[in-house]
C-alpha positions in Angstrom: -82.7 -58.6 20.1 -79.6 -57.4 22.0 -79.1 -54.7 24.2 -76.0 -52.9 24.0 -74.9 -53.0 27.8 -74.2 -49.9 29.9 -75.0 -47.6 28.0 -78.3 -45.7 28.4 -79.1 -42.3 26.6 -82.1 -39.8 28.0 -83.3 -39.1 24.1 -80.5 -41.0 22.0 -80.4 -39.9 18.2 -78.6 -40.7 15.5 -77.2 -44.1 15.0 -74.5 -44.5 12.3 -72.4 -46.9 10.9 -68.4 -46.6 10.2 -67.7 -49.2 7.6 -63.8 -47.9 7.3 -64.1 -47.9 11.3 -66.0 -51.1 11.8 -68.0 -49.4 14.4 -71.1 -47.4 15.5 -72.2 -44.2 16.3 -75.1 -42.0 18.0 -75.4 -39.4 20.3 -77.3 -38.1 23.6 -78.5 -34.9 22.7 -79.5 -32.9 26.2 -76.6 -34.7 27.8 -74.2 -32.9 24.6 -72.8 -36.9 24.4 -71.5 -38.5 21.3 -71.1 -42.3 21.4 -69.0 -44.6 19.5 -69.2 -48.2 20.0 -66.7 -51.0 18.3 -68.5 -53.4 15.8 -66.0 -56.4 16.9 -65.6 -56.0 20.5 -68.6 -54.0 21.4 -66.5 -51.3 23.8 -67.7 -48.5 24.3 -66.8 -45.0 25.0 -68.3 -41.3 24.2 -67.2 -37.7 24.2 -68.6 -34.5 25.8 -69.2 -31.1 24.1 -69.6 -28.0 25.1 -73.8 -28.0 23.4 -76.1 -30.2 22.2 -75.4 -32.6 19.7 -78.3 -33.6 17.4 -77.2 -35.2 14.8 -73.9 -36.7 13.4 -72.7 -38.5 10.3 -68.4 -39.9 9.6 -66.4 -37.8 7.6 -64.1 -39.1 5.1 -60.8 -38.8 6.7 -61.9 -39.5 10.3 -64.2 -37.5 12.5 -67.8 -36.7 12.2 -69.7 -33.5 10.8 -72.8 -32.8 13.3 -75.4 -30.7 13.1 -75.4 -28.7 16.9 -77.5 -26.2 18.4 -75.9 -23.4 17.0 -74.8 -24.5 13.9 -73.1 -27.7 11.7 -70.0 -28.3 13.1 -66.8 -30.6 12.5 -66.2 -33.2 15.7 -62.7 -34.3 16.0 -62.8 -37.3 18.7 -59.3 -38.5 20.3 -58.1 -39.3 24.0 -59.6 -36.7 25.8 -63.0 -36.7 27.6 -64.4 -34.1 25.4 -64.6 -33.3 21.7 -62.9 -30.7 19.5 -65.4 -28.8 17.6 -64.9 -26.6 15.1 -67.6 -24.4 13.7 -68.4 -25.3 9.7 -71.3 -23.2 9.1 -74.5 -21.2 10.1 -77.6 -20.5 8.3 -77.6 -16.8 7.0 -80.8 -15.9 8.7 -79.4 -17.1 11.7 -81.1 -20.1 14.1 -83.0 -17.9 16.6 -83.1 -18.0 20.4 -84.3 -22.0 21.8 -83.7 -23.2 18.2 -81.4 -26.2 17.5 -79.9 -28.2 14.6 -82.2 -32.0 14.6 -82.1 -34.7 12.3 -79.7 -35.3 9.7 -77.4 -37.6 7.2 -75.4 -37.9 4.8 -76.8 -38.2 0.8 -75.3 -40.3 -1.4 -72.7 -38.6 -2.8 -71.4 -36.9 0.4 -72.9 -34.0 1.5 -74.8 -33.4 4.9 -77.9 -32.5 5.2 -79.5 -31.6 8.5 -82.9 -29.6 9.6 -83.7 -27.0 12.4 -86.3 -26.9 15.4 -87.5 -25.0 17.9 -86.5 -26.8 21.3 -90.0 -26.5 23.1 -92.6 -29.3 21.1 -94.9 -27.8 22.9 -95.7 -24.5 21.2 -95.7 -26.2 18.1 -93.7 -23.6 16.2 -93.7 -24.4 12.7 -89.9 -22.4 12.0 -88.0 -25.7 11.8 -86.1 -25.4 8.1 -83.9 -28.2 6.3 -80.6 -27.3 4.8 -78.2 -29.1 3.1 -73.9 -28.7 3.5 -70.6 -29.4 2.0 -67.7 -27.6 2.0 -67.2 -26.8 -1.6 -70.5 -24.2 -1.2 -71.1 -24.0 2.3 -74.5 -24.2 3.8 -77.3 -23.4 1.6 -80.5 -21.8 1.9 -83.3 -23.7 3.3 -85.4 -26.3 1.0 -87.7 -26.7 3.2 -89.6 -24.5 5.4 -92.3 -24.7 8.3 -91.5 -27.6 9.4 -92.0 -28.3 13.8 -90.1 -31.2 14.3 -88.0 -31.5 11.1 -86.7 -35.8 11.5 -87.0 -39.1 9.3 -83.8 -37.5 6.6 -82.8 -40.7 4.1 -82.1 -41.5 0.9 -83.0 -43.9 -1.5 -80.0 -46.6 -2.9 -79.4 -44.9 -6.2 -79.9 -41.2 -4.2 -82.8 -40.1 -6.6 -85.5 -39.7 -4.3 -85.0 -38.4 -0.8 -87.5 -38.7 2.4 -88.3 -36.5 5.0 -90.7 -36.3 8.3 -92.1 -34.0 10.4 -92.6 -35.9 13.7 -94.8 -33.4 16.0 -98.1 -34.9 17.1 -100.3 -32.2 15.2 -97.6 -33.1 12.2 -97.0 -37.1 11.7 -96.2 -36.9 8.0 -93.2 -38.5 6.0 -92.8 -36.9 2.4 -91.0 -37.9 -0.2 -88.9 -36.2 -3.2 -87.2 -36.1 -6.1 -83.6 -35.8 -5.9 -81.2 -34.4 -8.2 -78.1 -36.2 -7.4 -75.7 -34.0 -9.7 -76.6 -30.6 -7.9 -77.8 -31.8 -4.9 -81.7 -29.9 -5.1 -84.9 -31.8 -3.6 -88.0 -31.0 -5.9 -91.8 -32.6 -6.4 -92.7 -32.9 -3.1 -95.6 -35.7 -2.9 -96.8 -37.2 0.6 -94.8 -40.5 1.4 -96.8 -42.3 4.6 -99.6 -40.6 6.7 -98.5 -41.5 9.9 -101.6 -40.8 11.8 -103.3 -44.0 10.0 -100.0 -45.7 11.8 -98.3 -46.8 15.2 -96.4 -44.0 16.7 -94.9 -40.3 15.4 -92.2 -40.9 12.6 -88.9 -40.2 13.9 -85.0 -41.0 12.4 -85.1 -43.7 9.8 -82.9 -45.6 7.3 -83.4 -47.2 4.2 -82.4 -51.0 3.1 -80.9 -52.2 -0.2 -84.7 -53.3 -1.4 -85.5 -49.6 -1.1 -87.9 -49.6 1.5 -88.1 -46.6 4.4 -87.4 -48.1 8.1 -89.0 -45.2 10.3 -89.1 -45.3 13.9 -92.6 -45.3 15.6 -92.1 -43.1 18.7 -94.4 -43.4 21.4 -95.5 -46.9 19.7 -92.5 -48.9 20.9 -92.2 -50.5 16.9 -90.0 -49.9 13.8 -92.1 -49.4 10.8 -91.2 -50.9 7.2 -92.9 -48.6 4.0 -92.1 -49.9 0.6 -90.9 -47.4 -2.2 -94.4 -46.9 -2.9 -95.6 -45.9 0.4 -97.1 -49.8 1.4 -96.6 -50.2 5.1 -95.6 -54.1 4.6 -93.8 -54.8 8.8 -93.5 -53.8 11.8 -90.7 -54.9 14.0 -91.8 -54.5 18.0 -89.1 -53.1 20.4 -89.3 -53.2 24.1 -88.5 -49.0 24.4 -91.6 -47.2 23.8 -89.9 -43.9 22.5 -87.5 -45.5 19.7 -85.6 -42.9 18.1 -83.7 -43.6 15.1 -82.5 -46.7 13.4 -79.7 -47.3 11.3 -78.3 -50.6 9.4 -74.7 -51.7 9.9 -72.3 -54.1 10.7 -69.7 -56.1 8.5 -72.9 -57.4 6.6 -75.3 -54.2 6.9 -77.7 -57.0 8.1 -77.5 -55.6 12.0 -80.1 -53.0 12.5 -79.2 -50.8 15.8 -82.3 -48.7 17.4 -81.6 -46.2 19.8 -84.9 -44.5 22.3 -85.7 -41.7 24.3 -86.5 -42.1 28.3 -90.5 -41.5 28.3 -90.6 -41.2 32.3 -93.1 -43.9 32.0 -93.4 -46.4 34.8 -94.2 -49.1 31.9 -90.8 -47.9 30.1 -88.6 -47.7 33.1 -86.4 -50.6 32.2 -85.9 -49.9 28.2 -86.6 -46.1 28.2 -83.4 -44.7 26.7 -81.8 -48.1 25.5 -79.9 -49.2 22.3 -81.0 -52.3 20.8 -79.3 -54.3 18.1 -81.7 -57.0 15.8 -81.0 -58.8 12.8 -84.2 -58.4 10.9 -83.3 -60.0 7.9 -82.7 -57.2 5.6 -79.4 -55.8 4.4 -79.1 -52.4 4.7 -77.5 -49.6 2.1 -73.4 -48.2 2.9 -73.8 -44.7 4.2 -71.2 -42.5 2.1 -69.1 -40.5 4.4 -68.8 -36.6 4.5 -66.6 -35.1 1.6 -66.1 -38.4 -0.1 
């Protein structure tokens, strides 16, 4: 396991790998950072915004499209310190006062979807809501309501079944549906993995070319491995105890970069808010870019 030096995040999100770009990229959400780091050389740089970034998946073209706090925006990154975003979309009903764009990818054929949250965990508000975007129809109404903590977006390798979590601790559920890849629609929604028989909340996952669900176990310092069928079958310990999100890349797909959240633990002090880079053996699935 490698630690990707100087770089420390206070709750790092959204790992994601360029292929045309050879190189990575996640963000630091309260610090409104996105990070891209070179698969070759392993530099590093990152770019402010002007709010939060949650989220983020490449576009075709260049760029990335990122689900914000006040809506799903289009990042353009160049010299400059900061980022140039342009607004893409808001949800009809509006987000709400302390409500924010969370987790969200690519599916397989391009278009991004992404989930809402309310900011404060702790009231437990279940108005979170998961929408899905691309530019030929705009953002679309939600597919999924009364969700808390709305995380754990992925799809499988052929796109027909698409997974979900809700990661607040009264929550701890991953579902699973069926996906229609021609229109895009999410439908027979069936529970995936109870995660309170498991280590940890499910957070941001991935999904390899065997089609099994990678789902971080935050607050149990360990990546989980589920089979298609819901079979927890390995668990992969990491030394941060609030891992956020995986996500598998490299020239071979076979690197799997982890990024955390600080806890304010003393135990956690060191790894709290660290990206970590293992080979576990696997080879992960291409993530299509935006508007491909």
């Amino acid at each position: 396991m490698e630690r990707v030096s100087g770089v420390s995040c206070t709750v790092g999100e959204s790992p994601t790998w360029n292929a045309a770009e050879g190189a990575w990229y996640w963000v630091d959400i309260p610090a409104r950072r996105v990070w891209r780091m070179d698969g070759a050389s392993g530099a590093a740089r990152s770019w402010d915004n002007a709010e939060m970034v949650a989220c983020v998946s490449a576009k075709a073209g260049g760029g990335l499209i990122a689900g914000m706090e006040t809506g799903i925006f289009s990042l353009e990154l160049g010299a400059e310190p900061a980022a140039r975003a342009i607004k893409l979309a808001t949800p009809v009903s509006g987000l709400g006062e302390g409500m924010r764009f969370n987790d969200g990818r690519c599916d397989r054929q391009g278009r991004f979807w992404s989930g809402t949250m309310f900011m404060d965990m702790g009231a437990a508000r279940p108005v979170g809501q998961l929408f899905r975007y691309d530019a030929a129809r705009g953002i679309s109404a939600p597919f999924v309501s009364e969700l808390i903590t709305q995380n754990g977006t992925a799809f499988s390798p052929d796109g027909r079944t698409m997974y979900l979590s809700d990661s607040h601790p009264t929550r701890r559920m991953v579902w699973a549906f069926d996906y229609d890849i021609d229109d895009g629609v999410p439908g027979n929604r069936r529970v995936f993995a109870d995660m309170t028989s498991y280590a940890g909340r499910p957070d941001g996952a991935a999904v390899d070319a065997d089609g099994c669900y990678w789902i971080c176990g935050n607050d149990g310092g360990c990546v989980l491995r589920f089979t298609p069928d819901g079979k927890l079958d390995r668990r992969i310990d990491v030394p941060m105890l609030k891992p956020s999100m995986c996500a598998f890349g490299g020239k071979d797909l076979e690197t799997l970069l982890v990024t955390s959240i600080v806890s304010g633990k003393p135990e956690d002090a060191e790894w709290g808010g660290a990206v970590v880079m293992l080979r576990p053996g696997v080879k992960g699935v291409a993530e299509t870019l935006f508007g491909a």
